[in-house]
TIRO-738692 format. One line per 4 residues: their letters; for each residue x, y, z of C-alpha. Coordinates in Angstrom, 2 decimals, always signed. Layout:
N
a = X Y Z; ...;
# end
This chain:
87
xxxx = +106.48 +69.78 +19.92; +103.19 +71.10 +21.69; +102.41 +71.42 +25.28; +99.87 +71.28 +27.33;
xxxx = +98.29 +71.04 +30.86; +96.14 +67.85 +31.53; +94.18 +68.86 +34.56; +93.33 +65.90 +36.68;
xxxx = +90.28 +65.01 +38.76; +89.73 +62.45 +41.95; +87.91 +58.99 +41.02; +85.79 +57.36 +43.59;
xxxx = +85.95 +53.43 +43.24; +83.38 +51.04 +44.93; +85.87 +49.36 +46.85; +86.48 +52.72 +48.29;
xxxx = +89.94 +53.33 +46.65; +90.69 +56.56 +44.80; +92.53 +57.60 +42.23; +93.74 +60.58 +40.05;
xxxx = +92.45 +60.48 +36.59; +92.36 +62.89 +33.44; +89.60 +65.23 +33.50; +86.75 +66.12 +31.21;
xxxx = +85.38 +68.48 +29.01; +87.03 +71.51 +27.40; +88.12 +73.17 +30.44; +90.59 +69.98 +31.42;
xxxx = +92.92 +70.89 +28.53; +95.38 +73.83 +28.38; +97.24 +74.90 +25.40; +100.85 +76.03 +26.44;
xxxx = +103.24 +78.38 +24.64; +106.14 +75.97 +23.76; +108.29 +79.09 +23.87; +108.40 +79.33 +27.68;
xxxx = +110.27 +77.73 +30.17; +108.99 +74.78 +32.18; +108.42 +77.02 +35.42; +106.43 +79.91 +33.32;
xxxx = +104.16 +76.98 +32.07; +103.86 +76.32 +35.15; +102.48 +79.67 +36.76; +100.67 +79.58 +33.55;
xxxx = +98.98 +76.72 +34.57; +98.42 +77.71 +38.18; +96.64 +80.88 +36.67; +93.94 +78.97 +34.48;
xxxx = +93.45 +77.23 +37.64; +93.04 +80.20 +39.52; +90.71 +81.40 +37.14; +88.42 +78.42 +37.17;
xxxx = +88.13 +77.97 +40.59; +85.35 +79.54 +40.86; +83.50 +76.84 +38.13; +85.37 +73.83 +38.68;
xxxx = +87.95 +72.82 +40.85; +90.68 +70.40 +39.75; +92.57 +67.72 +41.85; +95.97 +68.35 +40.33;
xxxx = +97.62 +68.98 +36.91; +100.50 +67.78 +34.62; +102.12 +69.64 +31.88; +102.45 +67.52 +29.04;
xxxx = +104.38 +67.18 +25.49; +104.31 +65.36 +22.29; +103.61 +65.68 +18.65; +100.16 +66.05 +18.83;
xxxx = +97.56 +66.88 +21.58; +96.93 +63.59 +23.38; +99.78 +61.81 +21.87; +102.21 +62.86 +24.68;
xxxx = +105.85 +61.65 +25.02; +106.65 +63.23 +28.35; +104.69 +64.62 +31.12; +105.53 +65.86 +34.35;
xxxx = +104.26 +63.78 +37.66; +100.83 +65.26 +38.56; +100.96 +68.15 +40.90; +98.20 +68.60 +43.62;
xxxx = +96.39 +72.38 +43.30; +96.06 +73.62 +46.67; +92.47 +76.28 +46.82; +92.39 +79.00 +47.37;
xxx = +95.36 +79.55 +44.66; +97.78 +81.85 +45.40; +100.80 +83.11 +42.72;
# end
């Protein structure tokens, strides 16, 4: 199985509703060592946050599995990132 972090970014609707939605580019998308335990994936994603922050700041994230990258079977329920990050 591989795993992975799915960052997640805010969408603006014109009916003024918003919503949490996958995010873009290369930076959105994590690669996780399957090895590690769900709470070390999970400082491990709280880390590449911490390390982007300063290019692009992310809603929330999600650690994710299945077979193949974007093919998940499981994910977590999205958690909010709180700036400035603190482990």
């Amino acid at each position: 199985m591989r795993y992975w972090v799915q960052y997640m970014t805010r969408a603006v609707w014109p009916a003024g509703s918003t919503e949490l939605i996958d995010g873009c580019g290369d930076r959105a998308v994590y690669i996780l060592d399957g090895r590690n335990t769900q709470e070390t994936m999970r400082d491990d994603a709280l880390k590449f946050a911490q390390r982007m922050e300063h290019f692009k700041r992310f809603e929330a994230f999600r650690i994710c599995k299945g077979p193949r990258l974007f093919h998940e079977t499981k994910s977590t329920k999205p958690e909010t990132l709180n700036y400035p990050i603190h482990i």
